[in-house]
C-alpha positions in Angstrom: 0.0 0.0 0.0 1.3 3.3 -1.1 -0.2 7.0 -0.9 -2.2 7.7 -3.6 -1.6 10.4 -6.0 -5.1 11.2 -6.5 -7.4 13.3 -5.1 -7.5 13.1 -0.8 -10.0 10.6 0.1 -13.6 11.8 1.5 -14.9 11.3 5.0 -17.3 7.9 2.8 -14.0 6.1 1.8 -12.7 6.5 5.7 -16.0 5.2 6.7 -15.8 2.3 4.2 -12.4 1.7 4.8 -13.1 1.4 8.8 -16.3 -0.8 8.5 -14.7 -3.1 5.9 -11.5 -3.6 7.5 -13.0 -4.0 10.7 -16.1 -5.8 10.6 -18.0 -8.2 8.5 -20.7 -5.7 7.5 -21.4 -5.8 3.6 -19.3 -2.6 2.6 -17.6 -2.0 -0.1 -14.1 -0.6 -0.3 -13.5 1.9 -3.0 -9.9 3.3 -1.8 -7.2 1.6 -0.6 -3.7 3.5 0.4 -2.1 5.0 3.2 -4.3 8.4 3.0 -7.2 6.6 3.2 -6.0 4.3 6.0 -5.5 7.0 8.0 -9.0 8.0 7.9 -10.4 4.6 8.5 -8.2 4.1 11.3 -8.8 7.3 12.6 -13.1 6.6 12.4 -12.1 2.7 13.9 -14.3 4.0 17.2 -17.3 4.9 14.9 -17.3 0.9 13.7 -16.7 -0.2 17.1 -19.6 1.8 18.4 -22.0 0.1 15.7 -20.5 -3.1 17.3 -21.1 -2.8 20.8 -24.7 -1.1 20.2 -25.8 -4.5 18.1 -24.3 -6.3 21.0 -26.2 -4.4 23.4 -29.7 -4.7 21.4 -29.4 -8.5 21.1 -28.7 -8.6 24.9 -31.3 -6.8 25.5 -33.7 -8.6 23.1 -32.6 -12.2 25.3 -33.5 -10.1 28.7 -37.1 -9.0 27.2 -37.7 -12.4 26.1 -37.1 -13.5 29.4 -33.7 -15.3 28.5 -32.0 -14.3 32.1 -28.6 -12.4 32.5 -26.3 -15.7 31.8 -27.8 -15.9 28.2 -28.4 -12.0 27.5 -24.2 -11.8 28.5 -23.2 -15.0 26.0 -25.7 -13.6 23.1 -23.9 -10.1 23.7 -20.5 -11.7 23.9 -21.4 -13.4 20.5 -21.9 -10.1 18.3 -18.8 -9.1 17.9 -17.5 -12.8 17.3 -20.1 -12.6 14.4 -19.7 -9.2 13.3 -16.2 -9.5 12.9 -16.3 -13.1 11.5 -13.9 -14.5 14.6 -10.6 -12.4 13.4 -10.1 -10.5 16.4 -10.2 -13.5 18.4 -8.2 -15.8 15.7 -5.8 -12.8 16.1 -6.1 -13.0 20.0 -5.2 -16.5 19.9 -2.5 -16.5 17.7 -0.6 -13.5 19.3 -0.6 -15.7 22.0 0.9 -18.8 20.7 3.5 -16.3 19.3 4.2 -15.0 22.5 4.0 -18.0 24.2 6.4 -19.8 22.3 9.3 -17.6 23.1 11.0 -17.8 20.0 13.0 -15.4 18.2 10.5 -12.7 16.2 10.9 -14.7 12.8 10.0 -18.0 14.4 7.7 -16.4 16.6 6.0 -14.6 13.3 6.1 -17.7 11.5 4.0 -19.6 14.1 1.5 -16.9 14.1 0.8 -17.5 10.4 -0.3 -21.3 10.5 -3.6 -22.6 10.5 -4.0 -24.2 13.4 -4.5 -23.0 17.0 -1.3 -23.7 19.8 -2.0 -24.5 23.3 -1.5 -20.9 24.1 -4.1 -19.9 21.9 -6.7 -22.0 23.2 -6.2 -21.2 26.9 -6.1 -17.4 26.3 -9.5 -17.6 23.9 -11.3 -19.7 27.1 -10.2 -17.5 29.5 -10.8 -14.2 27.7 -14.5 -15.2 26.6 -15.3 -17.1 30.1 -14.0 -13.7 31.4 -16.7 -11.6 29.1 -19.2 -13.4 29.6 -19.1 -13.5 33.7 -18.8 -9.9 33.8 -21.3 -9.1 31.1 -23.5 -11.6 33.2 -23.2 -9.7 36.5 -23.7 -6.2 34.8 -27.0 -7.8 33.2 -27.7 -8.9 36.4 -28.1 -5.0 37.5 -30.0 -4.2 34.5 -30.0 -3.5 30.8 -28.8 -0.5 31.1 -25.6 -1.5 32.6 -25.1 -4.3 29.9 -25.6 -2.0 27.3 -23.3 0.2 28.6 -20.7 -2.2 29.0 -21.2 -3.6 25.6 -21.2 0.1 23.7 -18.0 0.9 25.7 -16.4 -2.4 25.3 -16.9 -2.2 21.3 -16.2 1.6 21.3 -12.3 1.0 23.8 -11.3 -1.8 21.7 -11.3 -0.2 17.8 -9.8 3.2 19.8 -6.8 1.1 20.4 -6.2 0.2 16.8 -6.6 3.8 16.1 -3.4 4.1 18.9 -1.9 1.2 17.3 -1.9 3.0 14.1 0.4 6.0 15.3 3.5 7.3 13.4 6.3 5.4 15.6 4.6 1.4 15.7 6.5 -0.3 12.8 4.9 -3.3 11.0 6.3 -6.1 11.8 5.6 -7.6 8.2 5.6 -6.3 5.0 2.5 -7.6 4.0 -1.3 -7.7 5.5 -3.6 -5.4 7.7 -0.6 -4.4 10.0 1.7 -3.2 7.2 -0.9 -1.2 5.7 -2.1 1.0 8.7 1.2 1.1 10.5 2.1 4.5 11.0 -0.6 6.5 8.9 -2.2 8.0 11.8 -0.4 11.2 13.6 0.4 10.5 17.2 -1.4 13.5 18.2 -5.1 12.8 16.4 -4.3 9.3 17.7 -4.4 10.5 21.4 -7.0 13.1 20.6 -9.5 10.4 19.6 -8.6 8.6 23.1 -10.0 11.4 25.2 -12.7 11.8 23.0 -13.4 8.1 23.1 -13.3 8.5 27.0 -15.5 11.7 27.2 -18.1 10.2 25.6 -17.7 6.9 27.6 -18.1 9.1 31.0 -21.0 10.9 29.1 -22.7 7.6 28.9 -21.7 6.6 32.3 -23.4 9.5 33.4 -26.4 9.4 31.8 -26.8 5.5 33.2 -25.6 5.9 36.7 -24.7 10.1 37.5 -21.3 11.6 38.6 -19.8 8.1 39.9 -20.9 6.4 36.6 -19.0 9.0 34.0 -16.0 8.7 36.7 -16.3 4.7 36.5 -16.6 4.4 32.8 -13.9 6.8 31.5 -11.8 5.0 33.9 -13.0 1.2 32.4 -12.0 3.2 28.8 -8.4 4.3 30.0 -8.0 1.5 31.6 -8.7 -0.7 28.3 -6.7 1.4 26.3 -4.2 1.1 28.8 -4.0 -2.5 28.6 -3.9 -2.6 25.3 -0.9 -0.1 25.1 1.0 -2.5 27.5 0.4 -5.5 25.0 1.7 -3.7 21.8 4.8 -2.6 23.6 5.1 -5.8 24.3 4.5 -7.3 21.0 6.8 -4.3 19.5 10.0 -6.0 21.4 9.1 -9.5 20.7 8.0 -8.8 16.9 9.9 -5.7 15.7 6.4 -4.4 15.4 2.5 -4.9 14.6 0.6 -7.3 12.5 -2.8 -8.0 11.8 -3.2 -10.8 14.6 -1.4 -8.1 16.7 -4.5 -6.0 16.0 -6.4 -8.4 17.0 -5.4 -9.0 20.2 -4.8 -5.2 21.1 -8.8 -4.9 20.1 -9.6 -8.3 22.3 -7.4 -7.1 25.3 -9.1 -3.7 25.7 -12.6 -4.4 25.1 -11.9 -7.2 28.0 -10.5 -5.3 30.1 -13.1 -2.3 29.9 -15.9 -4.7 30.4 -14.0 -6.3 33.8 -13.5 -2.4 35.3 -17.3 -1.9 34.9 -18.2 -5.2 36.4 -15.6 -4.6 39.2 -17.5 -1.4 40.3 
């Protein structure tokens, strides 16, 4: 992927580059370079808000039918497994069979591209969507509103970290794929001002579900994700050399878990 010579792509082709990049949703790509990239990376939240809010609707669809929290939390869970086709957590797992194996990058790179699914792998996706699930259950537990919430956020923290992933100074770690062409396209400084917007409008949503405490307790769950996530691609930087897109993956996985955990923690 290269810059394009044309004309500067429109605020449709970042749109179209975020939702078909990062979900499964039926849309079209019409550009594909670095300036376009940038966009799409940069509107990643916007995607990851349609996300969460499906998620949140189909939990709250199983609660109205009478389905109980346990269920509403799994069918919630299941959204973004299906709206993304399972690549975030096929990335997820393989990230962690690379990491796990403790081999040098190239072998450790290598091991990432195969088929099947290590050891590693398998533990981390168990744990990660036994994890979801249990705290999605016990915010369900206190209502709709606070599953919803959790979902929206959840969805909203964990495409905001690709954008953060995406800055000028996180090398690919390949030439090829998802990680190569978004490495580096967006500015570090619209990066990190499309965190705290991400987390101002988590704590407005906090604070429209539960007051004062709830905006302090949700923009706290969003730095917190995206703080999590920052840890694992620094991480993945000195084992890799840089990012991929199972690295991607992961980063999205990591935050929107951890996000979700803070809220059911309060």
């Amino acid at each position: 992927m290269t810059d394009s010579p044309g004309p500067p792509p429109s605020p449709a082709d970042a749109l179209r580059f975020a939702f078909g990049t990062l979900t499964a949703l039926p849309v079209r790509l019409t550009r594909w370079d670095r300036a376009t990239a940038r966009g799409g990376m940069l509107c990643a939240p916007l995607a990851g808000l349609v996300v969460g809010l499906a998620a949140a609707a189909l939990g709250g669809a199983v609660l109205l039918l009478g389905g109980g929290p346990l269920l509403a939390a799994v069918a919630t869970a299941a959204v973004p497994a299906a709206l993304t086709r399972g690549l975030h957590l096929d990335g997820l797992a393989d990230t962690a069979d690379g990491l796990g194996s403790a081999k040098p990058a190239e072998d450790a790179l290598r091991i990432m591209k195969q088929s099947d699914i290590g050891p590693f792998g398998v533990l981390t996706l168990l744990f990660t969507l036994l994890a979801q699930v249990a705290a999605l259950a016990g915010l369900y537990a206190q209502g709709w509103a606070s599953g919803a919430l959790a979902a929206a956020v959840a969805g909203v923290t964990a495409r905001c970290a690709l954008t953060l992933a995406s800055r000028t100074g996180v090398p690919a770690a390949r030439p090829e794929g998802l990680g190569a062409a978004v490495a580096g396209t967006v500015a570090a400084g619209a990066a990190l001002l499309c965190a705290a917007l991400v987390t101002a409008l988590s704590a407005a949503a906090g604070a429209a579900v539960s007051g004062p405490y709830g905006a302090l307790h949700t923009a706290l769950a969003a730095l917190l994700g995206l703080g999590t996530a920052e840890l694992l691609l620094r991480h993945c930087r000195r084992r890799f050399g840089g990012v991929t897109g199972d690295v991607f993956g992961a980063l999205a996985e990591s935050a929107g878990l951890a996000a979700v955990v803070v809220l059911a923690l309060g």
